[in-house]
N, C-alpha and C positions, 0 to 999 in steps of 0.2 A: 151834182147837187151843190147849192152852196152850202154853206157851214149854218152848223147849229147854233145859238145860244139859247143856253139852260139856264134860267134863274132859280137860286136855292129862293125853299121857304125859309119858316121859321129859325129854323134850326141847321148850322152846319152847311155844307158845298156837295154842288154835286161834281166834284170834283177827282171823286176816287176812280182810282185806275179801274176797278172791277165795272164801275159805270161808263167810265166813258170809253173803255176796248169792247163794248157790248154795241158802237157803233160801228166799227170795223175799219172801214177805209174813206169813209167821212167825216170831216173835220167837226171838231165841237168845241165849242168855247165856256168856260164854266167859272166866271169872273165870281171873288169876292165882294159882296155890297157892304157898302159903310158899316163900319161895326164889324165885321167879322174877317177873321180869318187874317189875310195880309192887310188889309185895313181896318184892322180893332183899334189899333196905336194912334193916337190925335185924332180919334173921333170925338164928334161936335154931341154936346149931353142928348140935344135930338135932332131930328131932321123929317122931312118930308116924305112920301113915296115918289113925288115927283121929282126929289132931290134925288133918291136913290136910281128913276128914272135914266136921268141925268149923267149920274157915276155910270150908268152901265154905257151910255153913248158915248161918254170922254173913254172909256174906256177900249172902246171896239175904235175910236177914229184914232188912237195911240197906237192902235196896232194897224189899220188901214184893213179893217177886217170886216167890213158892211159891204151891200145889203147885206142881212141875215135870215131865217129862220129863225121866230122867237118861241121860245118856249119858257115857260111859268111853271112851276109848281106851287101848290098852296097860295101862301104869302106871296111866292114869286110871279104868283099867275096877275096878280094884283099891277104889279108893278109893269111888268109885261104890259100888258093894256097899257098904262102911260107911255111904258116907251114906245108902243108903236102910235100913238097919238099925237106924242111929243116929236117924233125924227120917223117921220114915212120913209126919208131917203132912205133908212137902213133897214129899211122891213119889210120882207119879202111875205109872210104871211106872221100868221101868231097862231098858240097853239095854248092852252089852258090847258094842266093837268088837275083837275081839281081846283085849281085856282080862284082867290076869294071872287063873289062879285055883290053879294049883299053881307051885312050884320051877321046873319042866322050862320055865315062861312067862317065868319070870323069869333065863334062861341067865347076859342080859348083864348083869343087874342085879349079879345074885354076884359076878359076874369084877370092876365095880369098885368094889361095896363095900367091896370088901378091899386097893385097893390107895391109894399117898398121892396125894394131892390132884394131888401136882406132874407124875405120869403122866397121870391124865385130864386135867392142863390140855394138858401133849404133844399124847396120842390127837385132843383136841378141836382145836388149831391145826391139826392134820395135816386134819382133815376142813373146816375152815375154808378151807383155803388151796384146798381143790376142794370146794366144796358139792354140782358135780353127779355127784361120781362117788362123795361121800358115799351120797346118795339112788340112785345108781345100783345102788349094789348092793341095793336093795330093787329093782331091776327099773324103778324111777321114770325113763323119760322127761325130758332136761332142759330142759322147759319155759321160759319167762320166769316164770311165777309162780311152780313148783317150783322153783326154783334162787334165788330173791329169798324165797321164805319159809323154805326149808329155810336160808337164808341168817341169816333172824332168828332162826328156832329156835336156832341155834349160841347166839345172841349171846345169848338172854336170861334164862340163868343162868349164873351163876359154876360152877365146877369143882365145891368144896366142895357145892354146891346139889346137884350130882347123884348124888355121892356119901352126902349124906342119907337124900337120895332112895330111892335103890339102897337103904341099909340098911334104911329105913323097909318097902319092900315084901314085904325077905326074907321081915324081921321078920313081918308080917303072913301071908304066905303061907303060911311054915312052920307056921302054928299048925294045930291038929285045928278050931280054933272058928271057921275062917276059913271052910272049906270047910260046915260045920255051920252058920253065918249065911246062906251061899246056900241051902243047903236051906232055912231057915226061912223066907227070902224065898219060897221055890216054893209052901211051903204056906200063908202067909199071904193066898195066892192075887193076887199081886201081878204084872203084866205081864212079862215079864222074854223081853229080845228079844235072838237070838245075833249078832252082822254080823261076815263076817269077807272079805276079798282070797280071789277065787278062787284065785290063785297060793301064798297063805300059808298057806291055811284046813287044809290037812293038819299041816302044825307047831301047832295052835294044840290046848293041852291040854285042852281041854272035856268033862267029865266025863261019860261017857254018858247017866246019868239027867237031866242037865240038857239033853246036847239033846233028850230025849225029852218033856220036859215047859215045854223055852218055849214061849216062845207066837208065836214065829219065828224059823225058821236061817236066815238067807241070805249066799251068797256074792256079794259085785259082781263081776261078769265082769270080765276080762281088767286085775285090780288086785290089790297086795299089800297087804303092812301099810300100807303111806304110800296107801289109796286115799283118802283127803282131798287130798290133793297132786297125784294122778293123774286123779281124776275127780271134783272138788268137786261137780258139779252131779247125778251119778246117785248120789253118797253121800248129800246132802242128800233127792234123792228118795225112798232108799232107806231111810232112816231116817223118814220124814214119812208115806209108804206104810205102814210098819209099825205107827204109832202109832196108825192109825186102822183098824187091821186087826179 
């Protein structure tokens, strides 16, 4: 199979070892986007999804690591869509896990687009200072790994970063051309797979012609949006299962 790419959402990488040994002997690729992580430092006040698009292509032709398997979480599922709209050469299918595609996805991203930096850094200690009751209210289990990654998630953007962020998605979502580049994806006859948390999979905005024409819906039993946190090992299977459907 060729190699994975997982875009984080909002928040944090999916970069932890508990995540990514839950693929086994399949390559995964689990890059930093602007603003976080290894690239917090000399980030630009904002930026695009398309920008971020973009970072994730320089990023895989730096390593000579395409075509890929795209895969989105959340915010990530968002950007996902651009990059395989933006660079086909490196996209072998895409894969939405809950990934924004209207407004109604992107609830919380609005609410802090718009407010100052110095409240989401508030909001952010306050979820800090309990990580598992953060996660908790997605239904998550406080694990030891859950509670130690949702832990690094916090940590590995600044405030400012997610408030970019947030703007960056409106931005893209609200367009008519956002929703029209999925379509394009559908008919370029491109893979394109739905995954969502059986517990979350009714909140999630999915456009009906799109579930009718991926080329798989599935929900992971008894997980929500955080099912990376909840069940790394039947998300990686469930994702892996899919790609060779």
């Amino acid at each position: 199979m060729a190699s994975i790419l997982l875009i984080h959402g909002l928040f944090g990488s999916l970069s932890a070892p508990g995540i990514l040994s839950a693929f086994r002997d399949v390559r995964v690729l689990a890059p930093d986007l602007i603003g976080y992580g290894s690239c917090r430092e000399g980030a630009p006040d904002g930026w695009t999804l398309h920008e971020q698009a973009d970072h994730v292509a320089a990023w895989l032709r730096e390593r000579k690591a395409g075509p890929v398997h795209v895969v989105g979480h959340s915010v990530g599922g968002a950007i996902a869509v651009l990059f395989a709209g933006r660079h086909p050469e490196l996209t072998r299918s895409l894969t939405s896990v809950e990934g924004n595609f209207t407004l109604t996805d992107a609830f919380w991203s609005q609410k802090i687009s718009t407010q100052p930096v110095s409240e989401i850094e508030e909001e952010v200690d306050r979820f800090r200072a309990d990580a598992a009751a953060w996660i908790g209210r997605s239904g998550v289990a406080p694990t030891p790994f859950a509670v130690a990654t949702a832990a690094l998630w916090l940590d590995n953007q600044p405030a400012s970063t997610l408030r970019s962020q947030a703007r960056a998605v409106v931005a893209a979502t609200a367009e008519d051309a956002y929703l029209n580049g999925v379509r394009d994806l559908v008919e370029s006859g491109l893979p394109i797979h739905l995954v969502a948390g059986a517990r979350s999979r009714s909140s999630w905005d999915v456009p009906d012609w799109l579930s009718f024409r991926a080329a798989t819906d599935t929900n992971i039993p008894n997980t929500g949006h955080l099912m990376m946190l909840e069940k790394p090992e039947l998300f990686a299977q469930v994702l892996c299962r899919n790609l060779v459907v």
